[in-house]
SEDRENFI-321654 format. One record per residue: residue number from 1; residue in three letters; y, z, x of N, C-alpha, C in turn. Coordinates in pm, whole numbers, plus 50000, padded with zeros to 5 digits. Atoms other than C-alpha are relative to their C-alpha. Example, Ala and Ser with C-alpha at 12.3 -4.5 7.8 and 13.67 -1.06 7.14 Angstrom:
    n  res  nnorth    nup  neast  canorth   caup  caeast  cnorth    cup  ceast
    1  ALA   49881  50000  50089    49550  50780   51230   50120  50000  50090
    2  SER   49881  49994  49918    49894  50714   51367   50109  50073  49923
END
This chain:
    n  res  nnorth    nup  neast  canorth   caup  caeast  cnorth    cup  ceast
    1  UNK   49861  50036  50026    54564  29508   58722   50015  49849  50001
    2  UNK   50001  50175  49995    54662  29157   58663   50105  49939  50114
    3  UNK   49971  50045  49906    54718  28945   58945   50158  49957  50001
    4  UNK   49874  50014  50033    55075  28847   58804   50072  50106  50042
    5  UNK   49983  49831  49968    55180  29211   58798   50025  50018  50132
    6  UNK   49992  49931  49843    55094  29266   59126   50060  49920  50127
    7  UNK   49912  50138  49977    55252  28945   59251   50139  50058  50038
    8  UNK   49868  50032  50050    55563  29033   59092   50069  50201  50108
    9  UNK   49982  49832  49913    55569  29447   59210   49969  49974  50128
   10  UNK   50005  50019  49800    55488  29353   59579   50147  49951  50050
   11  UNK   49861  50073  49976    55796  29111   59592   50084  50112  49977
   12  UNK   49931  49902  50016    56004  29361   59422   50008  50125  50102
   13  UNK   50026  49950  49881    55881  29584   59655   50040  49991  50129
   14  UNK   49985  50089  49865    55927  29399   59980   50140  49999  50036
   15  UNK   49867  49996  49955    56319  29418   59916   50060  50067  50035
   16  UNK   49937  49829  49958    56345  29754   60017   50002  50012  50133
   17  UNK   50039  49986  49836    56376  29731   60392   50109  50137  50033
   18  UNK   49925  49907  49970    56643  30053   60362   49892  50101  50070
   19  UNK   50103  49856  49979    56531  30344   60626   50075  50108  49966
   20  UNK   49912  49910  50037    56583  30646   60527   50051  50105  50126
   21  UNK   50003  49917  49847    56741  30879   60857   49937  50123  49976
   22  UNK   50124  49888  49997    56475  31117   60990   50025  50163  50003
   23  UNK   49896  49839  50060    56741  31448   60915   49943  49990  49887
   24  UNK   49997  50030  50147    56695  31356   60548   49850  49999  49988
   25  UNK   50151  50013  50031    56306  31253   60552   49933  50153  50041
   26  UNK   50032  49865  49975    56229  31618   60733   50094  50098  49922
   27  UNK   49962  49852  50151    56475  31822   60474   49920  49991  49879
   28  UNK   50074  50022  50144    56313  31652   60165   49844  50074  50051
   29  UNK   50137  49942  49968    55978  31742   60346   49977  50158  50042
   30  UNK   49966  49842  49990    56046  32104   60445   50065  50098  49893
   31  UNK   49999  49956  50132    56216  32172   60131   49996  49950  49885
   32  UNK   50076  50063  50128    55945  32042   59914   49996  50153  49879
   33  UNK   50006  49874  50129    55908  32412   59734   50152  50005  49917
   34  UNK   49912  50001  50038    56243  32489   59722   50091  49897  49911
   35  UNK   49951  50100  50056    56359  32170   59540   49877  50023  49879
   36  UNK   50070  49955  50116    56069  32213   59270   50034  50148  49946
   37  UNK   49950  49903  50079    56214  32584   59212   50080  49963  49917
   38  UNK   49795  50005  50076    56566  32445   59122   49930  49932  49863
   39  UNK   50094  50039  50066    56357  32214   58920   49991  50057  49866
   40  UNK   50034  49943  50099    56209  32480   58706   50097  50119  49947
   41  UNK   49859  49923  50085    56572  32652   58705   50040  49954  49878
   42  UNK   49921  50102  50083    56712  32335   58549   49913  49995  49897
   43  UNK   50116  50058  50131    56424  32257   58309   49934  50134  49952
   44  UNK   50067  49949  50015    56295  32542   58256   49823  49999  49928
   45  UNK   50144  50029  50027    55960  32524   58047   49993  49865  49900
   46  UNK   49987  50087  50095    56110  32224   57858   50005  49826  50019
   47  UNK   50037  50133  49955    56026  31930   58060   49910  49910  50004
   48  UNK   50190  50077  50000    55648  31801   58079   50003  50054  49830
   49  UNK   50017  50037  50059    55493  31783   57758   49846  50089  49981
   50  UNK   50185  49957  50005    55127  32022   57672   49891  49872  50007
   51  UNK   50101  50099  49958    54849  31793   57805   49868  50029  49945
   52  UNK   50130  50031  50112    54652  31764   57498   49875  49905  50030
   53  UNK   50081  50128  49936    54504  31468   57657   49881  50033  50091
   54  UNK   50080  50013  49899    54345  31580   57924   49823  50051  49985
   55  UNK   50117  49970  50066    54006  31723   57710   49937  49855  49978
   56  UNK   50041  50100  49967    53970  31389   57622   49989  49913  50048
   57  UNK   50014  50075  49927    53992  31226   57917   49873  50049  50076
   58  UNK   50097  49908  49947    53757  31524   58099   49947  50032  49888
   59  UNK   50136  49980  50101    53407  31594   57895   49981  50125  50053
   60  UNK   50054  49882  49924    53363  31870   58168   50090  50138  49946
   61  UNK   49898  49879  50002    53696  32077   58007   49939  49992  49846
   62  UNK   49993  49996  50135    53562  32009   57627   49874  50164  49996
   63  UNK   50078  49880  50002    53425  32348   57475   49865  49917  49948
   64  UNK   50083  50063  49953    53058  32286   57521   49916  50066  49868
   65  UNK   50094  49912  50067    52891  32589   57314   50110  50090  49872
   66  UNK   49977  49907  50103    52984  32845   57006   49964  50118  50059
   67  UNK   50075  49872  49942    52761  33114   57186   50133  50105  50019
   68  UNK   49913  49929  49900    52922  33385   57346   49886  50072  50123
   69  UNK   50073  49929  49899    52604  33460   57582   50057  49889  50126
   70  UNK   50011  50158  49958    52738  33114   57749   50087  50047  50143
   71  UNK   49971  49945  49834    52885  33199   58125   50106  49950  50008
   72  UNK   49862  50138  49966    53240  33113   58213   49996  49967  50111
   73  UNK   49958  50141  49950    53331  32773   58339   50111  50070  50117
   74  UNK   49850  50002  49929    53609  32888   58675   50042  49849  50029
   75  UNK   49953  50145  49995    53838  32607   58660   50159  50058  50068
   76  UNK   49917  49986  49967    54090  32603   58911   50153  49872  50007
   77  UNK   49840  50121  49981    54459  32410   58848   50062  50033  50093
   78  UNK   49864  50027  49908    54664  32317   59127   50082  49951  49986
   79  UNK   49860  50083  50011    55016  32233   59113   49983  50063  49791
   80  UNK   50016  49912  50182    54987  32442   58708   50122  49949  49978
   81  UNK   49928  50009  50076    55361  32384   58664   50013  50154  49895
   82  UNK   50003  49912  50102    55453  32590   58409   49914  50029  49861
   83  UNK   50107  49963  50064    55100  32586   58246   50002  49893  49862
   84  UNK   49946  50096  50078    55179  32247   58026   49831  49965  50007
   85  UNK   50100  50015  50027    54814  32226   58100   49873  50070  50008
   86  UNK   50061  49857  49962    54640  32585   58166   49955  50027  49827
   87  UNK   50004  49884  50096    54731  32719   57822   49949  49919  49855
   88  UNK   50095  50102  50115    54576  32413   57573   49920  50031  49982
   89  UNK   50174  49990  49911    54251  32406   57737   49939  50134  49951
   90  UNK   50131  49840  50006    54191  32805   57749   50006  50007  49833
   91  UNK   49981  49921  50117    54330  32815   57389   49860  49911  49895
   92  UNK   50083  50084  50055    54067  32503   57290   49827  50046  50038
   93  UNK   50114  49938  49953    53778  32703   57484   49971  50081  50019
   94  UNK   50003  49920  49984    53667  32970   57488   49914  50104  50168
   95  UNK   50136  49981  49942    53414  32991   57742   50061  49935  50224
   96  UNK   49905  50060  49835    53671  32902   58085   50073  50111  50024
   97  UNK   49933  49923  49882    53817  33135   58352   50150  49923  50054
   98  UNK   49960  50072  49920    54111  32990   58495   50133  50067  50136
   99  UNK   49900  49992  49920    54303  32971   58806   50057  49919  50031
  100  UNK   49941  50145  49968    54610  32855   58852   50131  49988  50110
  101  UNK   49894  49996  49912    54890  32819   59110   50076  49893  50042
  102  UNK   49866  50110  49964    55193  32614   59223   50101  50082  50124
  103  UNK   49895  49919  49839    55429  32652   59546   50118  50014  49909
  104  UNK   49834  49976  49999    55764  32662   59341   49967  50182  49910
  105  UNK   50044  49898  50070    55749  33062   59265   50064  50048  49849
  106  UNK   49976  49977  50146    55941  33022   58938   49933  49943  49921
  107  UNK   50115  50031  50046    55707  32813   58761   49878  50108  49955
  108  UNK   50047  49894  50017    55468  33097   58834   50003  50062  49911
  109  UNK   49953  49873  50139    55695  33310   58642   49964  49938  49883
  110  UNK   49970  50076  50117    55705  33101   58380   49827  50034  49924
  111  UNK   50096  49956  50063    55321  33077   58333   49955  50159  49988
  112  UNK   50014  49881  50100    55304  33476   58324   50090  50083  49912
  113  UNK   49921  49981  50129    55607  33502   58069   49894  49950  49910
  114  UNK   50043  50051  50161    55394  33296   57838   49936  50088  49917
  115  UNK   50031  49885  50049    55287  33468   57519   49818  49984  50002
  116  UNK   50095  49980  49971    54919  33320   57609   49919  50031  50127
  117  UNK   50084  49961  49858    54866  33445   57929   49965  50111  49972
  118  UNK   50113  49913  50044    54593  33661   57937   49938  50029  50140
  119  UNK   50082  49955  49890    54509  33846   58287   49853  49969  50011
  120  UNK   50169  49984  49984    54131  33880   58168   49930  49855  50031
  121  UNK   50038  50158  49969    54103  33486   58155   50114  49931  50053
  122  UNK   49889  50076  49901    54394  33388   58417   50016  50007  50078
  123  UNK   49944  49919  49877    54514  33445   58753   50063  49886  50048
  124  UNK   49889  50072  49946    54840  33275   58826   50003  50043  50136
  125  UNK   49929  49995  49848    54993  33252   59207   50066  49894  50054
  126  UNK   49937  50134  49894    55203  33118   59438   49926  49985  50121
  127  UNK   50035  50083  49905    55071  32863   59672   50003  49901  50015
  128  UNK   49984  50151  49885    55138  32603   59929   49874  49951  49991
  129  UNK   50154  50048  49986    54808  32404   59926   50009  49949  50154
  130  UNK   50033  50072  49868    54908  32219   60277   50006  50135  50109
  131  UNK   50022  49927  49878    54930  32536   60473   49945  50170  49908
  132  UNK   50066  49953  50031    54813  32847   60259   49853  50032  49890
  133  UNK   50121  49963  50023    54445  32960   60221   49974  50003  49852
  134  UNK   50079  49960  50088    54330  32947   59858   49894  50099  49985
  135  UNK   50122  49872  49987    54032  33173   59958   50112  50145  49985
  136  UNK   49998  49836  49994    54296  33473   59970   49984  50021  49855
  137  UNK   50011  50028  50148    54303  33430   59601   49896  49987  49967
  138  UNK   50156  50022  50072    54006  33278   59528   49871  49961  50073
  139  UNK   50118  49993  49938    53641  33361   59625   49967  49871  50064
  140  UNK   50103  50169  49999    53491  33049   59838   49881  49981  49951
  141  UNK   50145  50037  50078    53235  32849   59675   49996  50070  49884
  142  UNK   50038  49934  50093    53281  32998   59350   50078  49913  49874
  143  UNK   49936  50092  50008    53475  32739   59189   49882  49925  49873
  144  UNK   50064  50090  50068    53328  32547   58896   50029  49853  50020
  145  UNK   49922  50082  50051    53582  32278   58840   50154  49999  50074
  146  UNK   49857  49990  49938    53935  32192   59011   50090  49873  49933
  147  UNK   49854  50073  50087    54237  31996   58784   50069  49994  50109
  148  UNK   49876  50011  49888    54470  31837   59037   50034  49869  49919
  149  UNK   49973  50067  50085    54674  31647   58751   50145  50011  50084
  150  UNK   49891  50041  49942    54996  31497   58908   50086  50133  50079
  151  UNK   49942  49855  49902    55008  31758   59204   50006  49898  50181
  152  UNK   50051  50094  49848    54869  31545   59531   50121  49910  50030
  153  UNK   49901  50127  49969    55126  31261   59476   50177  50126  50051
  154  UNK   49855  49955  49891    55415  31551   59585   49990  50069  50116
  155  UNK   50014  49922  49845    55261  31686   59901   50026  49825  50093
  156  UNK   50036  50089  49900    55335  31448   60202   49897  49949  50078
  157  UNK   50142  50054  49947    55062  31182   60316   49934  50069  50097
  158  UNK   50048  49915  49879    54997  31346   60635   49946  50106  49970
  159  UNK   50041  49857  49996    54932  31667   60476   49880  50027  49861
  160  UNK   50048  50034  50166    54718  31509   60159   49835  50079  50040
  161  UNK   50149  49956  49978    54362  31574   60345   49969  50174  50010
  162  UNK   50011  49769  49961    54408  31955   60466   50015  50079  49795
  163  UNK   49994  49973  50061    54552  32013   60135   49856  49969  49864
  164  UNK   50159  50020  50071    54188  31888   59978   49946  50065  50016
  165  UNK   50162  49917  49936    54000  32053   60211   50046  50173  50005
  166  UNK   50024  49898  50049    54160  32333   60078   49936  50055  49912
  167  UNK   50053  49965  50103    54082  32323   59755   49831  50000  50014
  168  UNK   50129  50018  49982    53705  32205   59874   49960  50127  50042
  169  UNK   50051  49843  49975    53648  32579   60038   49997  50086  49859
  170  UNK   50054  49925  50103    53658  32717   59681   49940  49988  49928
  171  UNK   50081  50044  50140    53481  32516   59486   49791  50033  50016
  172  UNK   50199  50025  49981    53057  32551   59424   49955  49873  50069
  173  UNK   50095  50153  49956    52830  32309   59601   50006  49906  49831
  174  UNK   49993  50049  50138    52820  32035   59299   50093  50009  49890
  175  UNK   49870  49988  50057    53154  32099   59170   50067  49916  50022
  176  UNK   49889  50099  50037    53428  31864   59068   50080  50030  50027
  177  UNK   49853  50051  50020    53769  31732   59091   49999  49930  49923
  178  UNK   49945  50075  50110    53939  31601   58785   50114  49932  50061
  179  UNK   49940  50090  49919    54190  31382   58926   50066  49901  49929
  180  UNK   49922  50129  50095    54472  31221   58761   50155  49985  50072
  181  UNK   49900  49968  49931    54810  31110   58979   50080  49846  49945
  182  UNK   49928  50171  49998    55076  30768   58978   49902  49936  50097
  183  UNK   50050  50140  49957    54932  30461   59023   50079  49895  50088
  184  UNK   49948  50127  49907    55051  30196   59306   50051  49870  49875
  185  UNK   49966  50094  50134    55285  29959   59098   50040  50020  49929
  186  UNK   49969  49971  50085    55350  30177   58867   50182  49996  49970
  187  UNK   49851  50042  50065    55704  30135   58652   50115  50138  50075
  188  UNK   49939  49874  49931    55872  30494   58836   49982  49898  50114
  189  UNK   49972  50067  49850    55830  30313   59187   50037  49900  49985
  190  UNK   49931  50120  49973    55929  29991   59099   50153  50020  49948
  191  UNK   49848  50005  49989    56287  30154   59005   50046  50088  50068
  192  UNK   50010  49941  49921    56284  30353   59277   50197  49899  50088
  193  UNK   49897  50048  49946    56710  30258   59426   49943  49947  50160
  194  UNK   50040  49981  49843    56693  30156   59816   50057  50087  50038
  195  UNK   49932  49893  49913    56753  30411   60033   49894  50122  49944
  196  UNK   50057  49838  50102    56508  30645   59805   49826  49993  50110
  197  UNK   50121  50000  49925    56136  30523   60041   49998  50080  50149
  198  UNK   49963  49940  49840    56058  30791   60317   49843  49944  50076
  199  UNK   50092  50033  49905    55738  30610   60436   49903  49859  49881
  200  UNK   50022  50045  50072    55514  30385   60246   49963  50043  49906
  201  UNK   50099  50003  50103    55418  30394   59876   50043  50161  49997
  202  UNK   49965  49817  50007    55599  30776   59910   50177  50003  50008
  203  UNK   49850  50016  50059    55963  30835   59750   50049  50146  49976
  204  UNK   49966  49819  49975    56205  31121   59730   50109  49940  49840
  205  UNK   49907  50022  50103    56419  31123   59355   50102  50088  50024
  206  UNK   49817  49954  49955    56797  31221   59314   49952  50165  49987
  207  UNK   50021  49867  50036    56654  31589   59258   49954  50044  50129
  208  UNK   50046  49954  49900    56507  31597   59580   49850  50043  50017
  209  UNK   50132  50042  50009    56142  31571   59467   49952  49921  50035
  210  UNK   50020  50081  49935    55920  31413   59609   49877  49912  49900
  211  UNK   50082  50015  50012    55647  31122   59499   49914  49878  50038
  212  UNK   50108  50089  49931    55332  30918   59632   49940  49879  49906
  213  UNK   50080  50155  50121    55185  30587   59407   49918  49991  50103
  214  UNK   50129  50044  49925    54828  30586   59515   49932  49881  49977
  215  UNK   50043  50099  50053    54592  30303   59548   49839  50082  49989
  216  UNK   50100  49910  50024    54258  30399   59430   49924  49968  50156
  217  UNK   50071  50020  49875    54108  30278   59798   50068  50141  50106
  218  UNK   49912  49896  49906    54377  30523   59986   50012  50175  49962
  219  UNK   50080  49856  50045    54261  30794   59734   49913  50040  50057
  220  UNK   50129  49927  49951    53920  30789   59799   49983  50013  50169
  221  UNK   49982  49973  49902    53977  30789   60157   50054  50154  50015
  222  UNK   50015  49848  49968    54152  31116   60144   49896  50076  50031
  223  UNK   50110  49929  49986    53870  31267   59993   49873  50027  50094
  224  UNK   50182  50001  49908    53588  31149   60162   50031  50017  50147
  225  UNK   49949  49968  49886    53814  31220   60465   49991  50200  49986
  226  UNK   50005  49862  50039    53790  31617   60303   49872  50045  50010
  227  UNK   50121  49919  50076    53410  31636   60222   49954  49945  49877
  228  UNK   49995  50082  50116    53407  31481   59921   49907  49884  49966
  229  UNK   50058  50161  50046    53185  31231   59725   50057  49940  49857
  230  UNK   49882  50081  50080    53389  30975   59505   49871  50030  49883
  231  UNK   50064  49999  50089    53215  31016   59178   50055  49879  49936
  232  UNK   49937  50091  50078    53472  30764   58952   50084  49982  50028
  233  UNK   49866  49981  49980    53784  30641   58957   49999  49867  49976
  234  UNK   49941  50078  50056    53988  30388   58787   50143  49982  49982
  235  UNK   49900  50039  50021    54325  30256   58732   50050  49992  49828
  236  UNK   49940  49997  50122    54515  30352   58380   50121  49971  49950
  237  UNK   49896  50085  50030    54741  30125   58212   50018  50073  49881
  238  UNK   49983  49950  50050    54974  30253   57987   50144  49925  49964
  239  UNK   49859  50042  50013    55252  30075   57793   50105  50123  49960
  240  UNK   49945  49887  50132    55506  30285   57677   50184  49957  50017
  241  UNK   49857  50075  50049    55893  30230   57541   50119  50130  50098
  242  UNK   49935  49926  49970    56173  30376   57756   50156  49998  49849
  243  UNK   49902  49977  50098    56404  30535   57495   50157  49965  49986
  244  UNK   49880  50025  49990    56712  30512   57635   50018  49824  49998
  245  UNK   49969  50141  49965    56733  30139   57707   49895  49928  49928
  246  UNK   50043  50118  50076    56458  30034   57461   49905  49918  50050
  247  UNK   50065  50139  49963    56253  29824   57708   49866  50052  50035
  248  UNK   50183  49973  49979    55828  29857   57741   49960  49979  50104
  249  UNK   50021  50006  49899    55759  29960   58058   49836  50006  50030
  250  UNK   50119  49999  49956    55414  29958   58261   49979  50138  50077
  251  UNK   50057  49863  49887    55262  30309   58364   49870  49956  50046
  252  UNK   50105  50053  49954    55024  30289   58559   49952  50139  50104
  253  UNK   50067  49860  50023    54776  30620   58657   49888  49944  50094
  254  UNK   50085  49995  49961    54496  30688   58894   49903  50091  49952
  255  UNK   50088  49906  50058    54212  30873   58715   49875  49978  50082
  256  UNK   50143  50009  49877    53884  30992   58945   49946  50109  49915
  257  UNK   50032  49886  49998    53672  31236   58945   49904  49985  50169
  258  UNK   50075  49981  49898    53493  31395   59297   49918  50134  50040
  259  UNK   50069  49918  49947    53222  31587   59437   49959  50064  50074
  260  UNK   50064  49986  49883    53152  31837   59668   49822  50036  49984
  261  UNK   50148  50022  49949    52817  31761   59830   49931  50146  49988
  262  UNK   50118  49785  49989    52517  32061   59789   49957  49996  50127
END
């Protein structure tokens, strides 16, 4: 990131000395599900955008073979949403399993209304990642691959590692995390009102959602606080034009990938 930038977003930053009272920081945090249901009341499946992208950002999700003797890929998504990035992927590959789950249980619905959900290659659910088991769902160690595409940044810091070392009980020895969340700096936190920060670098919006701007150092700490070996990870700049007002803001993205150890 350029040293200007980060100059200028620290200061900006720095003027926020509002606290927020600790009634308010424990409702937003206790009703983290329930505020992502209403969520997918209000929006229903017409909010995010199909994440065409994410094939070519991950080599590991591109279809690999033509065969059909070729073994499926289990690739588990956390935080699915309403499958904005489940139902691309399986429809671009043939040769992938997937599982996928999210705590808000309408979402859920949503991905098995769709007209490509497909039991034989799916298995939606609801789940909490910071306090329920993935294993009841899904076999441990059996796990190819795990997508955690802007899911981590709405669980609370405190609860970021458990919720790893969940997903780490299902995956194979030598299995991945794909890993894509907000970036520290990024243009969403720097218009963040005062009064909106419930700890550092972690924000609650007028909806009552919650979200985290990582730095890639405070990432890989999670992990390697989980089990985990950092494979990559980089910082992704991204101009892009806000519509309403016209003006070219700075996104800014943490992209990794990680390994559990054999």
């Amino acid at each position: 990131m350029d040293e200007e930038y980060i100059t200028e977003a620290q200061a900006k930053l720095a003027q926020d000395t509002t606290s927020v009272p600790e009634f308010w920081v424990n409702k937003y945090r206790n009703e983290a599900a329930k505020n992502w249901d209403k969520f997918y009341k209000r929006n229903t499946t017409n909010f995010f955008k199909d994440r065409h992208w994410v094939e070519r950002e991950f080599n590991e999700l591109r279809c690999q073979s033509e065969g059909n003797n070729m073994p499926l890929t289990k690739v588990l998504e956390v935080g699915c949403g309403v499958g904005n990035f489940v139902f691309p992927v399986l429809e671009a590959n043939d040769h992938l399993y997937f599982y996928a789950c999210d705590f808000s249980a309408r979402a859920i619905e949503f991905v098995k209304a769709h007209p490509g959900y497909n039991s034989g290659r799916c298995h939606a659910f609801v789940c909490d990642l910071t306090k329920d088991p993935l294993t009841d769902e899904v076999p441990a160690d059996t796990v190819d691959l795990v997508s955690m595409i802007f899911v981590l940044s709405a669980i609370p810091p405190e609860k970021m590692v458990e919720a790893v070392r969940n997903v780490y009980r299902v995956l194979k020895p030598n299995g991945k995390v794909l890993f894509r969340d907000y970036g520290i700096y990024d243009a969403a936190q720097l218009r963040f009102k005062p009064g909106s920060k419930l700890c550092e670098n972690f924000y609650v919006r007028q909806d009552g959602t919650m979200a985290y701007y990582f730095s890639e150092e405070m990432l890989k700490q999670i992990f390697t606080d989980a089990g985990f070996q950092p494979m990559s990870s980089e910082y992704v700049m991204r101009k892009t034009t806000n519509v309403k007002s016209n003006i070219e803001v700075d996104r800014i993205f943490v992209q990794a990938k990680f390994m559990k150890p054999a």
